[in-house]
C-alpha positions in Angstrom: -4.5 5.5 -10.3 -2.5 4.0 -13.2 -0.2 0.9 -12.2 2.6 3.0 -13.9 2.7 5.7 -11.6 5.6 6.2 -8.4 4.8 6.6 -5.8 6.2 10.2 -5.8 3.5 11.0 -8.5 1.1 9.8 -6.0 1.9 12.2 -3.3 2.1 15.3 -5.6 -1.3 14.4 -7.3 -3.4 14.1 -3.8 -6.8 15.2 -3.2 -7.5 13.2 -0.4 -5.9 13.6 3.0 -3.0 10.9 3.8 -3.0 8.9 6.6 -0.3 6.5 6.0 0.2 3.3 4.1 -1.2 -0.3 4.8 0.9 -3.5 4.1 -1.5 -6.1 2.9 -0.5 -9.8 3.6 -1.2 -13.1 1.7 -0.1 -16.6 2.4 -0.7 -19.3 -0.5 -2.8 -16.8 -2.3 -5.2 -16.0 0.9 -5.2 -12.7 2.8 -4.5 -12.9 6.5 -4.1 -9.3 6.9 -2.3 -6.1 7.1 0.1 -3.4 8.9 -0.4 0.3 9.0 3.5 1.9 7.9 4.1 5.6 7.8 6.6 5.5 5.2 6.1 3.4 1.8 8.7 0.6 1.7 8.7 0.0 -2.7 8.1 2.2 -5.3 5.2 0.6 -6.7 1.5 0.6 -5.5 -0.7 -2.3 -5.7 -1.1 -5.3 -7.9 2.0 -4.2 -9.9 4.3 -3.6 -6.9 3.1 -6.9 -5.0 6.9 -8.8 -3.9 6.4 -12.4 -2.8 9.3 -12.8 0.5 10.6 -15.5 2.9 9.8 -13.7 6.7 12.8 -13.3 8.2 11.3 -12.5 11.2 7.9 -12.9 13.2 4.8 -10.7 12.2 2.3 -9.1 14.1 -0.7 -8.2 12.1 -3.0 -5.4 13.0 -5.7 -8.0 13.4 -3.5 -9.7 15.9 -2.8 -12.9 14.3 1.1 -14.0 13.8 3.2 -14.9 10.5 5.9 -17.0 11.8 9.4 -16.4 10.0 10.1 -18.8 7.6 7.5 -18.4 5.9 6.9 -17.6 1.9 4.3 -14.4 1.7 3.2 -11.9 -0.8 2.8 -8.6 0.5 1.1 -5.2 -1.7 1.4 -1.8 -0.5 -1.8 0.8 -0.5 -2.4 4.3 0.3 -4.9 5.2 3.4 -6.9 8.1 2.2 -9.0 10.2 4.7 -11.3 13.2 3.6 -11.0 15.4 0.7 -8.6 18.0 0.7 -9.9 21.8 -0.6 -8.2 21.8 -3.9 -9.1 23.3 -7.3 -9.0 20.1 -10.1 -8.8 21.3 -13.7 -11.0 18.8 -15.3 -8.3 18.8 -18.5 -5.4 17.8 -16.0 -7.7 14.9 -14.9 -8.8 13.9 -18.7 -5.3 14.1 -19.4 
């Protein structure tokens, strides 16, 4: 997926089953961990929507450790991807 794209283009182009989104977490440029969100909270994915944020609140990651609020992190949003859906890909729409 290009950085460029929306997420909107995302969701119209799947061929992989959606599961949700996960909320990757780094402090000082090391990754503690992540969140599972049903809804996308930016409209860029990845490297290219990553925001850097003060917490304004404490936060529980999946892995069960705790962000205490105050604190400067940079978070990245990704897609979760489960099997691949039964769809017809024309190999030109792919090439472009």
């Amino acid at each position: 997926m290009k950085t460029d794209n929306s997420v909107l283009n995302y969701m119209n182009n799947l061929t992989y089953e959606h599961l949700g989104w996960t909320k990757e977490y780094y402090v000082n440029g090391k990754y503690v961990g992540t969140i599972r969100l049903d809804n996308p909270d930016r409209d860029h994915l990845g490297y290219a929507g990553r925001t850097i944020s003060v917490l304004m609140d404490n936060v529980i990651l999946d892995n069960k450790k705790r962000l205490k609020k105050g604190i400067s992190v940079t978070t990245m949003l990704y897609p979760l991807c489960g099997r691949k859906l039964k769809k017809d890909i024309n190999k030109n729409e792919i090439i472009g």
